[in-house]
C-alpha positions as CSV (number, residue, x, y, z in Angstrom):
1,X,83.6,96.2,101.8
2,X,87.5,97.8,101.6
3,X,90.1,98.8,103.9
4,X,90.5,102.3,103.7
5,X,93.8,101.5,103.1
6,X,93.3,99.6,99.9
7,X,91.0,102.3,98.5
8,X,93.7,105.0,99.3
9,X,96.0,102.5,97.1
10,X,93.6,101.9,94.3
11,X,93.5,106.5,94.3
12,X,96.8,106.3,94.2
13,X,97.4,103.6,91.6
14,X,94.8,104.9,89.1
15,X,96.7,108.1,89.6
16,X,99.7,106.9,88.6
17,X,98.9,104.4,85.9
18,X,100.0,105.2,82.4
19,X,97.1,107.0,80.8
20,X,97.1,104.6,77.8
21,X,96.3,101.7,80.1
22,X,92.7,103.7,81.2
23,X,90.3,102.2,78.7
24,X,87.4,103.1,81.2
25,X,87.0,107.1,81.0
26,X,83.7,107.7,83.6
27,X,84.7,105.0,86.5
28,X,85.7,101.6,87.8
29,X,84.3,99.6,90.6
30,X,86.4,98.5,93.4
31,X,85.5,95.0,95.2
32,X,87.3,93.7,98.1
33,X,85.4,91.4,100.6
34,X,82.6,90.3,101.6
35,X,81.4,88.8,105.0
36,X,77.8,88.7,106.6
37,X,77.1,89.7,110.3
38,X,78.0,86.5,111.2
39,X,81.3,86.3,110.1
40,X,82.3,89.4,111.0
41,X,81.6,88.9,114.8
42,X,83.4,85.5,114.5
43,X,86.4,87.7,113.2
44,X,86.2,89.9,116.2
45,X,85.7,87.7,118.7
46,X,89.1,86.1,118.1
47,X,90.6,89.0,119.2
48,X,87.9,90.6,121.8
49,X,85.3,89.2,123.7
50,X,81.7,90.2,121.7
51,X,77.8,89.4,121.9
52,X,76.1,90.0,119.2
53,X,72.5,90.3,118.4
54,X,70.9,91.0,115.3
55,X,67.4,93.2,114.7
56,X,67.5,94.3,111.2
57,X,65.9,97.6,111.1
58,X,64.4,99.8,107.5
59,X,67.9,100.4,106.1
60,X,67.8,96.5,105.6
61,X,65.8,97.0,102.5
62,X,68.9,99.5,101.4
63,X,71.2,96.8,102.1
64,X,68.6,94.1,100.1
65,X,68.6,96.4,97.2
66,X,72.4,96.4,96.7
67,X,74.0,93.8,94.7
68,X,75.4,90.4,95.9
69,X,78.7,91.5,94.0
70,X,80.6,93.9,92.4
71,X,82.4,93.5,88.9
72,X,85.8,95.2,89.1
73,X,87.2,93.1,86.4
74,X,88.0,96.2,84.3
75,X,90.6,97.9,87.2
76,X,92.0,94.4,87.6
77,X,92.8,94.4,84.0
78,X,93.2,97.9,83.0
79,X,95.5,99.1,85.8
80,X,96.5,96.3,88.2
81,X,94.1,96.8,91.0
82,X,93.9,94.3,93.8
83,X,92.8,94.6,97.3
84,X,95.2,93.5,100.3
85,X,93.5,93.1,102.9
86,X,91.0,91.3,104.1
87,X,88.1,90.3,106.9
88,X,91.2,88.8,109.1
């Protein structure tokens, strides 16, 4: 997952880097965080009362067939990225 905000940085940033530091020319991945269903209802519950039930339904197999994690080694490198925020 991102904050919106942090993708709008990232944009920005790429935007704005100096051209010679691009060595990727098609994309880069972006990774932020990462929390189950658990741990995000923790997270809200500190701040709002919540019950939470889960029933995975057939986009579960979407969510299976994503991976566990995404490399953005190269924007880290290449132009600075890093993401602010996070689950809190």
């Amino acid at each position: 997952m991102i904050y919106m905000q942090d993708a709008i940085k990232a944009t920005l940033q790429i935007m704005q880097a100096d051209s010679s530091q691009i060595k990727v020319r098609t994309s880069y991945n972006l990774a932020a965080i990462s929390f189950s269903a658990k741990q995000l209802a923790y997270a809200i519950n500190k701040h709002i009362p919540l019950e939470v039930t889960y029933k995975p339904d057939h986009r579960q197999k979407i969510a299976d067939s994503w991976p566990d994690s995404i490399d953005d080694s190269e924007a880290r490198k290449d132009w600075g990225w890093k993401h602010e925020f996070g689950l809190e």
